[in-house]
N, CA, C and O atoms as a GROMACS GRO file, in nm:
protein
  340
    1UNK      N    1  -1.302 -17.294   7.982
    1UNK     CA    2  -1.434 -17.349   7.986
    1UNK      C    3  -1.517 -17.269   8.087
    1UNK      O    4  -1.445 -17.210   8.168
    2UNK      N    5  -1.667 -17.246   8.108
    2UNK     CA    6  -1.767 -17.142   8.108
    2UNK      C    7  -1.751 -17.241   8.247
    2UNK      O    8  -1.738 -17.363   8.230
    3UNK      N    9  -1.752 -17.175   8.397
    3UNK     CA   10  -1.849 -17.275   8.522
    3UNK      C   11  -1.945 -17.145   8.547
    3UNK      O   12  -1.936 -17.025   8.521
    4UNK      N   13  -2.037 -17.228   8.610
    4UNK     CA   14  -2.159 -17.165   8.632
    4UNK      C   15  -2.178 -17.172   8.771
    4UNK      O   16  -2.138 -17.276   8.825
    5UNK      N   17  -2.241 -17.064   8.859
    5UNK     CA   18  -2.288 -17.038   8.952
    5UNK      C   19  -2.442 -17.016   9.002
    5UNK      O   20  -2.487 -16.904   9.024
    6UNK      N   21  -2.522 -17.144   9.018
    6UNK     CA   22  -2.602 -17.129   9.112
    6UNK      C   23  -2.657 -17.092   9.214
    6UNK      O   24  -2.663 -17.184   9.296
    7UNK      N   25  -2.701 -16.998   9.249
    7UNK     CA   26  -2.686 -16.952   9.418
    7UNK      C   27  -2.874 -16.943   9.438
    7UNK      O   28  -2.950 -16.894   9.354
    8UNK      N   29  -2.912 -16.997   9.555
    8UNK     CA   30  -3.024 -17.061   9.608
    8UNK      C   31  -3.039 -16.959   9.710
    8UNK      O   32  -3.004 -17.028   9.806
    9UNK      N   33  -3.073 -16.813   9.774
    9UNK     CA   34  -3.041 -16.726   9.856
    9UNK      C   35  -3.206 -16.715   9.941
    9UNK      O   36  -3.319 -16.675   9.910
   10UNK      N   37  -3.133 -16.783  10.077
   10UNK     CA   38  -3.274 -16.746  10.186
   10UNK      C   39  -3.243 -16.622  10.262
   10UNK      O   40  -3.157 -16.605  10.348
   11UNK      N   41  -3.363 -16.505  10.195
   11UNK     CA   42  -3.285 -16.356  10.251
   11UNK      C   43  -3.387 -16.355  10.393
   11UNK      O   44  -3.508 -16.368  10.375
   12UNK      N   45  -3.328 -16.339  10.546
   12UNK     CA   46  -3.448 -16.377  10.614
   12UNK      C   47  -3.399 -16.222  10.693
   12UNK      O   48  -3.481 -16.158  10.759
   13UNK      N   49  -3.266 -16.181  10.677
   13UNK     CA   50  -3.252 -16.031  10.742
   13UNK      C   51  -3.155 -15.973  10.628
   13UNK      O   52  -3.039 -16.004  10.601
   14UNK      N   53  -3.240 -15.879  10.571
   14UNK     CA   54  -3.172 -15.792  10.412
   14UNK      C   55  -3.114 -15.651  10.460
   14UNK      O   56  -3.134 -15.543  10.406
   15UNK      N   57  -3.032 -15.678  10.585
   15UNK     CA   58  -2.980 -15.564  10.592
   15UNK      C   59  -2.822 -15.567  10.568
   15UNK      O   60  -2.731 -15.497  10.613
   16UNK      N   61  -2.823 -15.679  10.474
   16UNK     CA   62  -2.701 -15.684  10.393
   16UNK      C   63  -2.653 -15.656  10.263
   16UNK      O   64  -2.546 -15.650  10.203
   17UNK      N   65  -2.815 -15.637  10.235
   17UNK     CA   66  -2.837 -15.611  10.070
   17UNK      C   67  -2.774 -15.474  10.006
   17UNK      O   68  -2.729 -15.470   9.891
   18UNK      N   69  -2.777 -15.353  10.104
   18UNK     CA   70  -2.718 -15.236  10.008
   18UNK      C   71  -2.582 -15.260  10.037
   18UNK      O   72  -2.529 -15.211   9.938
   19UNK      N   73  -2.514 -15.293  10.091
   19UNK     CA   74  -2.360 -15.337  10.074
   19UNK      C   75  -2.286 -15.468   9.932
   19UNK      O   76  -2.178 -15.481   9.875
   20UNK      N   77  -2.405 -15.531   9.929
   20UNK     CA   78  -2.388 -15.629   9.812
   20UNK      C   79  -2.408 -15.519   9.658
   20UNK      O   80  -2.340 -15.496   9.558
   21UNK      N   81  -2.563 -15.468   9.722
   21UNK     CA   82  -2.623 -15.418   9.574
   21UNK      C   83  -2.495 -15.320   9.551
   21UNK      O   84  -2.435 -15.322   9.444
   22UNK      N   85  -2.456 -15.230   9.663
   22UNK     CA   86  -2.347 -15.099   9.585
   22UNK      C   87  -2.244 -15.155   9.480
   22UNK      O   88  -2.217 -15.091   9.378
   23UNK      N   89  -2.186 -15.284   9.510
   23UNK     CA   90  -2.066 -15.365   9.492
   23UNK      C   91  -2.097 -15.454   9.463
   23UNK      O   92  -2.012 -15.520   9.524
   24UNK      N   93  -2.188 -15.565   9.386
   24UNK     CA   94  -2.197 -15.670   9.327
   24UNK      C   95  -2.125 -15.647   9.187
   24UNK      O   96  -2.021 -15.703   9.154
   25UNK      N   97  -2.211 -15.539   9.097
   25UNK     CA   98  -2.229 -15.514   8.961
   25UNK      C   99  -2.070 -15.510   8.936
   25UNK      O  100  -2.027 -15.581   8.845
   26UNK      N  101  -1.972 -15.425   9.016
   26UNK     CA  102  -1.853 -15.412   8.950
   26UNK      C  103  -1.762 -15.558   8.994
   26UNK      O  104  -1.667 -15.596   8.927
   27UNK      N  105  -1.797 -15.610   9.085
   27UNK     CA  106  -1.737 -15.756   9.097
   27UNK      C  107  -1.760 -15.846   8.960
   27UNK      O  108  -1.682 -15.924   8.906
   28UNK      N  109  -1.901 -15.809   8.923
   28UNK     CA  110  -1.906 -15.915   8.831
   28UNK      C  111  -1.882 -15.900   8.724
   28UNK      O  112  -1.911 -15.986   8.641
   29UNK      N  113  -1.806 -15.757   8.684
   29UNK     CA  114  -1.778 -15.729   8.567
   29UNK      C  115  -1.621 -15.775   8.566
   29UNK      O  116  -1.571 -15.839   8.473
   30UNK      N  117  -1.550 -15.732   8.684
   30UNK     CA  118  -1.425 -15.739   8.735
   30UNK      C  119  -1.352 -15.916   8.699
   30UNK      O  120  -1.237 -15.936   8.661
   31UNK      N  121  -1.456 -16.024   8.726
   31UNK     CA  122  -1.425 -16.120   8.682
   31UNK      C  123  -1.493 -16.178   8.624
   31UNK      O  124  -1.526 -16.295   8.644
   32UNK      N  125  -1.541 -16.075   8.505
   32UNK     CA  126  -1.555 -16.154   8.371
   32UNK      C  127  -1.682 -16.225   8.342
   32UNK      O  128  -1.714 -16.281   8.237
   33UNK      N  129  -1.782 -16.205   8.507
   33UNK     CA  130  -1.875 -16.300   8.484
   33UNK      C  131  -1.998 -16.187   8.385
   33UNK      O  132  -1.995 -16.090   8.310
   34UNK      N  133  -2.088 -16.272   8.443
   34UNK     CA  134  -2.263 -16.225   8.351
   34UNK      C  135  -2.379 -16.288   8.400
   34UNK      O  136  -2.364 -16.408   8.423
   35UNK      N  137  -2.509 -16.234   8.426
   35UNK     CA  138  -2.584 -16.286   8.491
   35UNK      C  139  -2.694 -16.388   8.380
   35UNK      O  140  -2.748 -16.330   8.286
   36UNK      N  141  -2.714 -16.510   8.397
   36UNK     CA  142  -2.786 -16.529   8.304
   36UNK      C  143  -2.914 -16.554   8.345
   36UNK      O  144  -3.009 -16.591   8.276
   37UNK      N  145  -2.911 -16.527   8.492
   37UNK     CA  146  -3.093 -16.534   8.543
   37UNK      C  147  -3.078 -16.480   8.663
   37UNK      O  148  -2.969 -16.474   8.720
   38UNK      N  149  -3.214 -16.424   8.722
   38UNK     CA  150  -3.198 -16.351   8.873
   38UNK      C  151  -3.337 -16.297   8.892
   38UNK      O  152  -3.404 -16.222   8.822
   39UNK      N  153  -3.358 -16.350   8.994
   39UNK     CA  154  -3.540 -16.312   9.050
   39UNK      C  155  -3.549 -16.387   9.179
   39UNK      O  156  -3.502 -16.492   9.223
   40UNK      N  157  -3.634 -16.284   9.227
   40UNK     CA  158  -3.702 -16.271   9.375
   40UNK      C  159  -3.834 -16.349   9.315
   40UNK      O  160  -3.851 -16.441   9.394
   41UNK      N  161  -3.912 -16.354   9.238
   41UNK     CA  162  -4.023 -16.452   9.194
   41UNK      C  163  -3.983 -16.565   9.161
   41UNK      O  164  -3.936 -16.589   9.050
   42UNK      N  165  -3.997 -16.654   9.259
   42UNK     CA  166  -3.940 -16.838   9.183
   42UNK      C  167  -4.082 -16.913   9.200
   42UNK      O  168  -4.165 -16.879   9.284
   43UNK      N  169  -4.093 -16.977   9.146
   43UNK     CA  170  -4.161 -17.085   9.145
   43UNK      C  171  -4.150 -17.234   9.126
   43UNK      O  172  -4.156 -17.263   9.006
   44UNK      N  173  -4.138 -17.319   9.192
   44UNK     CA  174  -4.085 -17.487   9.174
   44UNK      C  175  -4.227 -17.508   9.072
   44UNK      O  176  -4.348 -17.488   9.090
   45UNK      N  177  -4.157 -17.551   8.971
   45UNK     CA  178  -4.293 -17.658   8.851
   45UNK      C  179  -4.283 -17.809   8.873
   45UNK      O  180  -4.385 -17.870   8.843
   46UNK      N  181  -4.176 -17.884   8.920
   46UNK     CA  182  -4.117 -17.963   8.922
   46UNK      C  183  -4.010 -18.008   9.088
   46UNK      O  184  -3.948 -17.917   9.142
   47UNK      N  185  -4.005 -18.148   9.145
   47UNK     CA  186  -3.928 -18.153   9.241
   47UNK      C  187  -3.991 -18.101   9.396
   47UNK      O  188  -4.103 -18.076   9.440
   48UNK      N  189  -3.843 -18.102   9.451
   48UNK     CA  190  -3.820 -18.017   9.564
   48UNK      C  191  -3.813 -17.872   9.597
   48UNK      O  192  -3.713 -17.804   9.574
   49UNK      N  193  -3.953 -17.811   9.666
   49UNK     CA  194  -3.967 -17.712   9.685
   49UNK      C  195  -3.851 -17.631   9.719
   49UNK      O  196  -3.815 -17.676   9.827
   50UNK      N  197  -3.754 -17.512   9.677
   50UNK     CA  198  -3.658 -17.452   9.720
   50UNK      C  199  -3.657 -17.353   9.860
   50UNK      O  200  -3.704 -17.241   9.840
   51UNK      N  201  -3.617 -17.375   9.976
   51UNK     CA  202  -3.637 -17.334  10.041
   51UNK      C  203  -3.523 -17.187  10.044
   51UNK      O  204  -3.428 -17.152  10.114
   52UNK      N  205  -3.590 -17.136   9.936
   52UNK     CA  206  -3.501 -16.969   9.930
   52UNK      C  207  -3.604 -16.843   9.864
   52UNK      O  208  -3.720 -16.859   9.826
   53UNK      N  209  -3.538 -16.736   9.864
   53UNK     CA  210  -3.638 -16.640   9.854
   53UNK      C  211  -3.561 -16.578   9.697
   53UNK      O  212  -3.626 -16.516   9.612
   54UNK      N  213  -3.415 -16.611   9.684
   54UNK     CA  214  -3.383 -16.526   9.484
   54UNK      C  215  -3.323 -16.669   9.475
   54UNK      O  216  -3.320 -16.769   9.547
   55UNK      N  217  -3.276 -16.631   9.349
   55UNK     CA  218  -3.197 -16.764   9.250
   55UNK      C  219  -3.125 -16.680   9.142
   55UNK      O  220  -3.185 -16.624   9.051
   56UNK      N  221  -2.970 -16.676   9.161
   56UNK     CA  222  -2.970 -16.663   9.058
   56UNK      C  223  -2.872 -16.758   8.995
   56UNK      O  224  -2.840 -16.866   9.045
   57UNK      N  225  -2.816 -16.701   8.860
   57UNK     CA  226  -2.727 -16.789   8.766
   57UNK      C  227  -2.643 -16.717   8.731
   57UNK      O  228  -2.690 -16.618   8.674
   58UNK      N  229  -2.516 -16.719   8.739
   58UNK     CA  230  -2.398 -16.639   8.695
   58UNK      C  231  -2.298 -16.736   8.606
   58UNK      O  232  -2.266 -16.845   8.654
   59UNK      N  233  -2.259 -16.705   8.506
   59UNK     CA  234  -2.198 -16.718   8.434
   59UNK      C  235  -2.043 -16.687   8.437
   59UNK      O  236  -2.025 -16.577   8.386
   60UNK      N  237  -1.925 -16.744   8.479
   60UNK     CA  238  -1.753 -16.710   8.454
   60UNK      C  239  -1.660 -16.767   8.386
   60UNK      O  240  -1.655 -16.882   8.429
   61UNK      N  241  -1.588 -16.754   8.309
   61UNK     CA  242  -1.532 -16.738   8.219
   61UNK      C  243  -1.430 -16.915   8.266
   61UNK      O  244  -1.386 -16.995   8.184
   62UNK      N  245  -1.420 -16.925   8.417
   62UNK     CA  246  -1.338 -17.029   8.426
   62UNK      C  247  -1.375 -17.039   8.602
   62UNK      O  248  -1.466 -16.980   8.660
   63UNK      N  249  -1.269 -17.137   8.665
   63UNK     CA  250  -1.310 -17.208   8.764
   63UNK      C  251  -1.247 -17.055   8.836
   63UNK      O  252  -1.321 -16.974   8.890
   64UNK      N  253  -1.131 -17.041   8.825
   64UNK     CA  254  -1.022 -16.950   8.887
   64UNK      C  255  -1.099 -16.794   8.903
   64UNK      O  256  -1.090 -16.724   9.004
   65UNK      N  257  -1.173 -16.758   8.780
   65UNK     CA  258  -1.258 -16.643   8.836
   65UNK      C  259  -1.348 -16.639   8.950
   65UNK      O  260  -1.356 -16.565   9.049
   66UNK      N  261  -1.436 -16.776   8.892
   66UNK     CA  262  -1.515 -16.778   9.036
   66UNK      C  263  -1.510 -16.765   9.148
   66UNK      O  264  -1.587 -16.714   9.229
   67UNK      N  265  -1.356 -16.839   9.162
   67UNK     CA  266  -1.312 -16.838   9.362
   67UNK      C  267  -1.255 -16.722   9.338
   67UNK      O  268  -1.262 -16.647   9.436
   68UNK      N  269  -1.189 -16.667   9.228
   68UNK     CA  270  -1.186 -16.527   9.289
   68UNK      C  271  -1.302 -16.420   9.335
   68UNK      O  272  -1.273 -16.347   9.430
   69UNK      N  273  -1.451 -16.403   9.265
   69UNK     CA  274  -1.574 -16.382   9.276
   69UNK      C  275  -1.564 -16.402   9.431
   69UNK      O  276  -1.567 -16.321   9.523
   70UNK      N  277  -1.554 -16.515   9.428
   70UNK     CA  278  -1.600 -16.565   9.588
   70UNK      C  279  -1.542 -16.528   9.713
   70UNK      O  280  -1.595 -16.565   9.818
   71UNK      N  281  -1.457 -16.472   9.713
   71UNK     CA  282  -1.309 -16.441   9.798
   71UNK      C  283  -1.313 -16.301   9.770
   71UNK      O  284  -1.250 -16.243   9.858
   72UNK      N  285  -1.353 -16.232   9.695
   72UNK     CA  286  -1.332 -16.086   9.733
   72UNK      C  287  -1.455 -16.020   9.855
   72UNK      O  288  -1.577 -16.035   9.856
   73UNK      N  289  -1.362 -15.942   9.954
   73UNK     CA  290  -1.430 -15.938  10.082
   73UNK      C  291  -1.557 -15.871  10.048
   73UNK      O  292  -1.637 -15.954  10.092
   74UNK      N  293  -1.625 -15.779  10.000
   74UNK     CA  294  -1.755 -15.753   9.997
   74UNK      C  295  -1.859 -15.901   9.979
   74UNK      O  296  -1.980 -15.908  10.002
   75UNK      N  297  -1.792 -15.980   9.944
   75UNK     CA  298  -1.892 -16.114   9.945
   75UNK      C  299  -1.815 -16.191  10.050
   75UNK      O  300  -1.892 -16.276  10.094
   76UNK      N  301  -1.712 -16.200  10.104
   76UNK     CA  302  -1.681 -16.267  10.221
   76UNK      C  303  -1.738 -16.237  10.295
   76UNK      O  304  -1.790 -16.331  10.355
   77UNK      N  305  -1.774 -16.098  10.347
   77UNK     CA  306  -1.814 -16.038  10.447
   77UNK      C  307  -1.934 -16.071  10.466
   77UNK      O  308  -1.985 -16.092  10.577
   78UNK      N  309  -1.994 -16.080  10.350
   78UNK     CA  310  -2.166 -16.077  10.388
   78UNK      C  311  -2.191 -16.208  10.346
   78UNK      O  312  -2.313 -16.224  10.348
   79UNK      N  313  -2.135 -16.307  10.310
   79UNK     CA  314  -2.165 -16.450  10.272
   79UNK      C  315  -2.070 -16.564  10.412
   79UNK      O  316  -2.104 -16.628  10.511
   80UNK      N  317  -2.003 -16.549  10.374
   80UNK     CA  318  -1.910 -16.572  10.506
   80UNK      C  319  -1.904 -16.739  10.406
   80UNK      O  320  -1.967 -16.754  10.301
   81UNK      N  321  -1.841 -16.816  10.451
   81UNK     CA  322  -1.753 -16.943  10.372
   81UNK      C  323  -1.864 -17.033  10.312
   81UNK      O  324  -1.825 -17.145  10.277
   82UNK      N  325  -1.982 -17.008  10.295
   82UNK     CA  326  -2.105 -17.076  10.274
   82UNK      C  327  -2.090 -17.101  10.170
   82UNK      O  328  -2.123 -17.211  10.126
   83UNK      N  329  -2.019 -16.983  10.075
   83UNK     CA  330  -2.002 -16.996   9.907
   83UNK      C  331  -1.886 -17.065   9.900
   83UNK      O  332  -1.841 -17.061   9.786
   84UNK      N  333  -1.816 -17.130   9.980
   84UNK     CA  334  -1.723 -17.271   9.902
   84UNK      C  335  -1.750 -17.365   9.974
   84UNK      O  336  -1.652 -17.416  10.030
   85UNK      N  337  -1.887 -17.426  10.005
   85UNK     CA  338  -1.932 -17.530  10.087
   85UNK      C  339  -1.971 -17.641   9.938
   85UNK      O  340  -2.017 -17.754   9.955
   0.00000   0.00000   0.00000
């Protein structure tokens, strides 16, 4: 079964970003995922204003990819345990 990943990202110091950007793309091929949305332009139409600057939506194949996603150190490093809160 498909879980999905939400991520709500307040970038307030992006000097983490070329270490993600070099190494995101092959993580997410690596487990299987797919992006099904991603932008620095958000806009709330509806609700509670999001207090973040991207959004995206990732798509994995199962629960077990994800925490693997999540646990490989190029995203430990720069996320630190926030992503299994």
């Amino acid at each position: 079964m498909s879980v999905y990943l939400i991520a709500e990202i307040k970038v307030t110091d992006d000097s983490w970003v070329p270490e993600i950007a070099a190494n995101v793309q092959n993580l997410v091929e690596k487990h299987g995922c797919r992006y099904l949305s991603r932008s620095g332009n958000t806009e709330t139409l509806e609700g509670d204003i999001k207090d973040c600057t991207l959004i995206a939506i990732l798509e994995f194949p199962s629960r077990t990819a994800l925490d693997s996603f999540l646990t490989e150190p190029p995203m430990t490093h720069s996320w630190g345990s926030r992503w299994l809160q």
